[in-house]
C-alpha positions as CSV (number, residue, x, y, z in Angstrom):
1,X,0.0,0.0,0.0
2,X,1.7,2.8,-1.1
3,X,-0.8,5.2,-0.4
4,X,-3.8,5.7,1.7
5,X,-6.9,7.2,0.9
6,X,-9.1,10.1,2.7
7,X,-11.5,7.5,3.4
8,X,-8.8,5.4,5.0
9,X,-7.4,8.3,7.4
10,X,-10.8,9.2,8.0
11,X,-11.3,5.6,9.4
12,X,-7.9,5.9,11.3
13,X,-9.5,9.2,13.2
14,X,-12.5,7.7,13.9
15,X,-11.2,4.5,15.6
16,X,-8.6,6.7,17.6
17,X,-12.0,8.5,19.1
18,X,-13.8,5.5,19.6
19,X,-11.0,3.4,21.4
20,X,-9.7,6.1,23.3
21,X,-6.4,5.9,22.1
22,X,-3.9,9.1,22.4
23,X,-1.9,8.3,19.7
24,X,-1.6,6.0,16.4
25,X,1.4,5.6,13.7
26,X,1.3,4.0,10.3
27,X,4.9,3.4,8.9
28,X,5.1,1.8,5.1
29,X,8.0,2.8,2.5
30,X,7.1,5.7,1.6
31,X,4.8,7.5,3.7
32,X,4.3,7.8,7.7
33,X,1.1,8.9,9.4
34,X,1.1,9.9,13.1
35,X,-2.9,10.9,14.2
36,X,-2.7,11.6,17.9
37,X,-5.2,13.0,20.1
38,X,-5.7,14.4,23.9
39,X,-7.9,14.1,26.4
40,X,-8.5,16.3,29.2
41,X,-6.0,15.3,32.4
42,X,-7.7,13.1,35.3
43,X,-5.9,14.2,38.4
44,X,-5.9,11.9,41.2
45,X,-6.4,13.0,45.2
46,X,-4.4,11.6,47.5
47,X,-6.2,13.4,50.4
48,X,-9.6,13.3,51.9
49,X,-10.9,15.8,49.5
50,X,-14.3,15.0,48.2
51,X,-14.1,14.6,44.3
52,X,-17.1,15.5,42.4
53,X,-17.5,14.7,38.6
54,X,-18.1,17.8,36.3
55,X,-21.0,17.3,34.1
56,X,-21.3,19.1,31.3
57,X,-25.1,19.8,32.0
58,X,-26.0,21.2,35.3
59,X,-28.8,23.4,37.1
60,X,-28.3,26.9,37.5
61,X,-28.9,27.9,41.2
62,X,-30.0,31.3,41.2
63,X,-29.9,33.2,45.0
64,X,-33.0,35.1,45.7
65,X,-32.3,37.8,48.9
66,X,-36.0,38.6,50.5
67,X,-36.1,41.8,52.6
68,X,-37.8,41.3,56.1
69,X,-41.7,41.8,55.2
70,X,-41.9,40.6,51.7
71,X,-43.1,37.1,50.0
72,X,-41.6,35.1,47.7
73,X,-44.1,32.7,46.2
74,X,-43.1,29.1,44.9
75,X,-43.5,30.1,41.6
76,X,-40.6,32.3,41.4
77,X,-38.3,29.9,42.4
78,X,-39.2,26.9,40.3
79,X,-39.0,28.7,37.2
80,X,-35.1,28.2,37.6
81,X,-35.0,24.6,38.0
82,X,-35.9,23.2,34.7
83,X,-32.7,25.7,33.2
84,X,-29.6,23.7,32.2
85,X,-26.5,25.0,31.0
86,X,-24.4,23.1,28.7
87,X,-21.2,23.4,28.6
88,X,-17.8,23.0,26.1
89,X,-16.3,19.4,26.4
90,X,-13.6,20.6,25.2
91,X,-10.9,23.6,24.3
92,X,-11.2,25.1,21.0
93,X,-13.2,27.5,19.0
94,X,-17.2,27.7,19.1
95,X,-18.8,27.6,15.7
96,X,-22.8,28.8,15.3
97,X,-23.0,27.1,12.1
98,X,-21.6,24.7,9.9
99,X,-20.8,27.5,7.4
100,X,-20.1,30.8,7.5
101,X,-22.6,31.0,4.8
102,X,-25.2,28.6,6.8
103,X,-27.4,29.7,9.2
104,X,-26.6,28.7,12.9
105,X,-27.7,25.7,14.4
106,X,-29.9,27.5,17.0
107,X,-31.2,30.6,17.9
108,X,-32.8,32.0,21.1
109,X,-36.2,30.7,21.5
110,X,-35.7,28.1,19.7
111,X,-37.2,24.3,20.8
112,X,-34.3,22.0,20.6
113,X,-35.1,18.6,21.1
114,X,-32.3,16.1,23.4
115,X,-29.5,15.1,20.4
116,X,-30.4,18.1,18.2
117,X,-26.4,20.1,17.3
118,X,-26.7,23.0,19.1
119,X,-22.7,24.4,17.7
120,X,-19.4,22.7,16.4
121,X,-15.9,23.1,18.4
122,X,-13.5,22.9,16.3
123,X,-10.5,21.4,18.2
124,X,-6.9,20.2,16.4
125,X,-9.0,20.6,13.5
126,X,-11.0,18.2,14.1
127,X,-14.8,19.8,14.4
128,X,-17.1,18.5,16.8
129,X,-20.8,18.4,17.1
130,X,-22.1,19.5,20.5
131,X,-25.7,18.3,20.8
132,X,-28.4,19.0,23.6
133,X,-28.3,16.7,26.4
134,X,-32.1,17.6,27.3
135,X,-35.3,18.4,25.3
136,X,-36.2,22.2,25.7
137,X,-36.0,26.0,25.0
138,X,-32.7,28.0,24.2
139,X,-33.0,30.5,26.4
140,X,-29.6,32.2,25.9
141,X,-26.5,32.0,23.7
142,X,-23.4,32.8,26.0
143,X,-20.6,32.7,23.6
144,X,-19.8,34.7,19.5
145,X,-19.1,32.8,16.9
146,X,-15.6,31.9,16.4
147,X,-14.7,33.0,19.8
148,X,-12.5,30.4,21.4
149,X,-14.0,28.6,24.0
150,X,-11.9,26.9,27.3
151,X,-13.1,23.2,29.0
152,X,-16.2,23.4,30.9
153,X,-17.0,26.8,29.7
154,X,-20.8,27.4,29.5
155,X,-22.3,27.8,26.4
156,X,-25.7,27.8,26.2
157,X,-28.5,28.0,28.6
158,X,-31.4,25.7,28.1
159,X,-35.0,25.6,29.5
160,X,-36.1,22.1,29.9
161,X,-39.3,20.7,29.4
């Protein structure tokens, strides 16, 4: 094989995502591929702190202050609860569209529904679709297009249904 085809290194990518591995290289006579990719660094505690997992979908808590005197009916709280933020998986640059022609995956207001692409992030050129986790409303856009984006870096916020 003298040669490989797109399809072929496009195959090699894929399995490297799928299995996890950090890096793969292809040696013949007269070519050499090396497809590497990271992963975000697991650091383990020695001590007796209490390590918590980082989803990349969480509540916002909002703090209400009530001055002595006033009422604060149920409603106004639990209008928070069903809000989600979704956050970047990864480092790289946030994307509205597939284009810069196209028009963006999602706007405000609009009903996504759980697996819909709400951007791309285009890391180590590799771009990568970052769907909704839940069913629901956008309720705000937090980041520009092509602004770069950092791990765990909220995105959107979504009202859930």
């Amino acid at each position: 094989m003298s040669k490989m085809k797109f399809e072929q290194i496009k195959e090699l990518i894929e399995l490297v995502d799928e299995k996890k591995l950090t890096r793969i290289d292809i040696e013949e006579e007269d070519f050499k591929i090396t497809i590497r990719k990271e992963y975000p660094k697991v650091v383990a505690s020695t001590g007796d702190a209490d390590v918590q997992p980082v989803p990349s979908i969480q509540p916002v808590i909002q703090q209400v202050s009530v001055e002595p005197g006033s009422q604060v009916t149920t409603n106004e709280l639990e209008a928070d609860e069903n809000l989600f933020v979704v956050e970047s998986p990864m480092v790289g640059t946030f994307y509205s569209a597939k284009s810069p022609e196209a028009e963006d995956f999602v706007k405000v207001g609009d009903q996504v529904t759980e697996g819909a692409t709400l951007c791309i992030i285009e890391a180590m050129k590799l771009m990568n679709d970052i769907d909704a986790e839940v069913s629901g409303q956008v309720v705000e856009i937090l980041v520009k297009n092509e602004e770069p984006v950092e791990y765990g870096q909220p995105l959107f916020k979504l009202k859930a249904q």
